[in-house]
KOLBA-481420 format. One line per 4 residues: number of its first residue (from 1); their letters; for each residue z, x, y of N, C-alpha, C. Coordinates in steps of 0.2 Angstrom, whole numbers, plus 5000, padded with zeros to 4 digits. Layout:
<atoms>
NUM = a = Z:X:Y:Z:X:Y:Z:X:Y | ...
</atoms>
This chain:
<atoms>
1 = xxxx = 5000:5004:4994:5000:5000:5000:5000:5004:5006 | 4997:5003:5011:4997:5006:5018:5000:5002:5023 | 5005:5005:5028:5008:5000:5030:5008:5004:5039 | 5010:5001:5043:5009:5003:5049:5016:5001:5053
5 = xxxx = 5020:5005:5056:5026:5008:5059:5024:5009:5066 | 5026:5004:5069:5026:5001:5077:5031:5003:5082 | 5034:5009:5082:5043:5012:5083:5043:5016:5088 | 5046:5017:5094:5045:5020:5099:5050:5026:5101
9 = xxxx = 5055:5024:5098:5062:5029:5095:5061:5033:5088 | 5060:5041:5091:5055:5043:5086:5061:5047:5081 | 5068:5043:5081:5073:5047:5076:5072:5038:5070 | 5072:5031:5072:5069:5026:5067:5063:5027:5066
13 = xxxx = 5059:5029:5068:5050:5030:5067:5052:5036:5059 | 5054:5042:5062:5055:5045:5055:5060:5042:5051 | 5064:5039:5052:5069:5038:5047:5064:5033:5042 | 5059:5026:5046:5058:5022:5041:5050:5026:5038
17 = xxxx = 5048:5030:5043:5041:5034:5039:5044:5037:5033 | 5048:5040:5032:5050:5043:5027:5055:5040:5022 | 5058:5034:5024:5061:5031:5016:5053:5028:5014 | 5050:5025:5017:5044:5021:5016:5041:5025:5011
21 = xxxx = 5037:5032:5011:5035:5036:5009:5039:5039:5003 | 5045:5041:5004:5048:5040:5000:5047:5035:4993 | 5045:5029:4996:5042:5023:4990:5037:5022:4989 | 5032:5028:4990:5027:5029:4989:5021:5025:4993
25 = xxxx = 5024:5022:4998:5017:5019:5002:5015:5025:5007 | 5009:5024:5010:5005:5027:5015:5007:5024:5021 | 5009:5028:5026:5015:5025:5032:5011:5029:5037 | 5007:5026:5043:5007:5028:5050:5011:5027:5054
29 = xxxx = 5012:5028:5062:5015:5028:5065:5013:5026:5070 | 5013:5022:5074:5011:5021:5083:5017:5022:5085 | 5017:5026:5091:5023:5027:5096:5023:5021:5102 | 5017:5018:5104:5018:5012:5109:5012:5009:5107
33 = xxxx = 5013:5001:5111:5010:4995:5110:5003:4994:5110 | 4998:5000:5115:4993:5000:5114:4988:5006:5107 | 4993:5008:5106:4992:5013:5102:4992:5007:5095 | 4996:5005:5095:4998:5002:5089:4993:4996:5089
37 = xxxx = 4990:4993:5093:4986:4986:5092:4981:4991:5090 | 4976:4994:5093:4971:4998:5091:4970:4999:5084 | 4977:5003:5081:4976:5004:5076:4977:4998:5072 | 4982:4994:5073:4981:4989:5068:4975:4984:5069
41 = xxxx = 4972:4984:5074:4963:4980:5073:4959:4985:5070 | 4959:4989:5069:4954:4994:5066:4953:4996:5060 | 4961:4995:5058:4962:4998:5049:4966:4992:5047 | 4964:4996:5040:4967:4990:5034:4973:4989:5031
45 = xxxx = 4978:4986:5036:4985:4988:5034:4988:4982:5030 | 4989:4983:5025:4994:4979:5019:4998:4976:5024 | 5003:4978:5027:5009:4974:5031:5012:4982:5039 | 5013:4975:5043:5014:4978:5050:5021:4978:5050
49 = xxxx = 5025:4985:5054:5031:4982:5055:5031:4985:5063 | 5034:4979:5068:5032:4980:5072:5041:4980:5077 | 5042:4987:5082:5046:4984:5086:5045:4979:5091 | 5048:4976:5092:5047:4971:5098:5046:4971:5104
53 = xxxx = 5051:4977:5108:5051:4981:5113:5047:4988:5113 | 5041:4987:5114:5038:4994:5114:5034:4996:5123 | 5034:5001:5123:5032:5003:5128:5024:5002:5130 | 5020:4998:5134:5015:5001:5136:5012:4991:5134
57 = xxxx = 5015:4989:5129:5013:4982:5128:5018:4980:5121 | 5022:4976:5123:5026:4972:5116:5025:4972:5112 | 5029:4970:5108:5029:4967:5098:5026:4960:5099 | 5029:4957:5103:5027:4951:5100:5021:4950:5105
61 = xxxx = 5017:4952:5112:5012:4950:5111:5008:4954:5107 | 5008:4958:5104:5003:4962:5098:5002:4958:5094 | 5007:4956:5092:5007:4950:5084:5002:4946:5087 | 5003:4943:5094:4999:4937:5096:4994:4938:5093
65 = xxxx = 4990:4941:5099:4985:4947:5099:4981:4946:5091 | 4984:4950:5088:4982:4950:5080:4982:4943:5076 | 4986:4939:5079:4985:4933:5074:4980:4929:5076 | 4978:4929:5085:4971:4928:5089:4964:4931:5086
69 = xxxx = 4965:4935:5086:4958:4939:5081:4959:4938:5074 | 4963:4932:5071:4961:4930:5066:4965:4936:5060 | 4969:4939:5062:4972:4945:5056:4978:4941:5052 | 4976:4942:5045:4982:4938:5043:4988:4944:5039
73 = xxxx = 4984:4950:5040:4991:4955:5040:4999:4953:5040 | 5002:4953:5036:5010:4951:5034:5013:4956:5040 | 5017:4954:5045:5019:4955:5052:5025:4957:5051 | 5032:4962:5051:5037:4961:5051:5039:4961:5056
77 = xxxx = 5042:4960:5063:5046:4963:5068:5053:4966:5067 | 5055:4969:5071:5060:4975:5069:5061:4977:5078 | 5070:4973:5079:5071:4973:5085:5081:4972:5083 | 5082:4974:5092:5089:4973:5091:5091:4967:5093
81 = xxxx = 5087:4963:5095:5087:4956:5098:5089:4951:5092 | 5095:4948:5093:5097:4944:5087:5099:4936:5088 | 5097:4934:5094:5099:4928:5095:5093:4922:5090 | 5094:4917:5089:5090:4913:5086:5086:4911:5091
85 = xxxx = 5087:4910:5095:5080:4906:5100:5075:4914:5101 | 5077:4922:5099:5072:4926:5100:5069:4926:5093 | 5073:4926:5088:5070:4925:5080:5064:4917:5079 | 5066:4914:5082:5059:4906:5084:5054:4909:5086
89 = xxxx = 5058:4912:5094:5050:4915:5098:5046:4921:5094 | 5050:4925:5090:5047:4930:5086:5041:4927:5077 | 5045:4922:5078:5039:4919:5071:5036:4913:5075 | 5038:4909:5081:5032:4906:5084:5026:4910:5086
93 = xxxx = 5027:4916:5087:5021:4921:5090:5016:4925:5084 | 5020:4921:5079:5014:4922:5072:5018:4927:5067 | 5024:4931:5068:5025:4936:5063:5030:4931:5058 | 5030:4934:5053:5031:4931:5047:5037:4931:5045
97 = xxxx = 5041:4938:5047:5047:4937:5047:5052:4944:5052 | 5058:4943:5051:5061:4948:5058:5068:4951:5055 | 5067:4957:5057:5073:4960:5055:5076:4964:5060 | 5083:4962:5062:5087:4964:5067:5090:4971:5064
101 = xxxx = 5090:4976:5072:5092:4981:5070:5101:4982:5074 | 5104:4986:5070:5103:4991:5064:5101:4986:5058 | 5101:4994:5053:5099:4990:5047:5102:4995:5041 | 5101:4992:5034:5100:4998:5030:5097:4997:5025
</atoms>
């Protein structure tokens, strides 16, 4: 599987590059929001995991974005935001499902 890591804190970017790898998938990285859409409309990514708060353009308008162009790529977002009304607006904006950080 090929997965694409959407993280702008580059000590969780390695942390989850490398458990991920660790379990033998294929794991990119985008540092910020425009980086990150580009890649994810141009390659074939099994599943997105997407910060929320990224620099340069959000988590959740990317997802939009991507669910707009018709991508049905399995979306995780991945945020420290944990209220229920930001968990609504993060799967009314097309991601599938959401996971508050920390984590383990």
């Amino acid at each position: 599987m090929r997965l694409l890591v959407m993280e702008d804190d580059p000590s969780v970017a390695r942390f989850l590059e490398k458990g991920l790898q660790e379990e033998r998938y294929a794991v990119d990285v985008a540092r910020d929001g425009e980086e990150a859409l580009g890649m994810a409309e141009h390659a074939g990514y099994d599943l997105v995991i997407l910060d929320v708060m990224l620099p340069r353009q959000d988590g959740l308008s990317i997802c939009r974005v991507l669910r707009t162009k018709g991508k049905t790529v399995p979306v995780l977002l991945l945020t420290v935001r944990d209220s229920v009304e930001d968990k609504v607006r993060g799967l009314d904006f097309g991601a599938d499902d959401y996971l508050t950080k920390p984590f383990t």
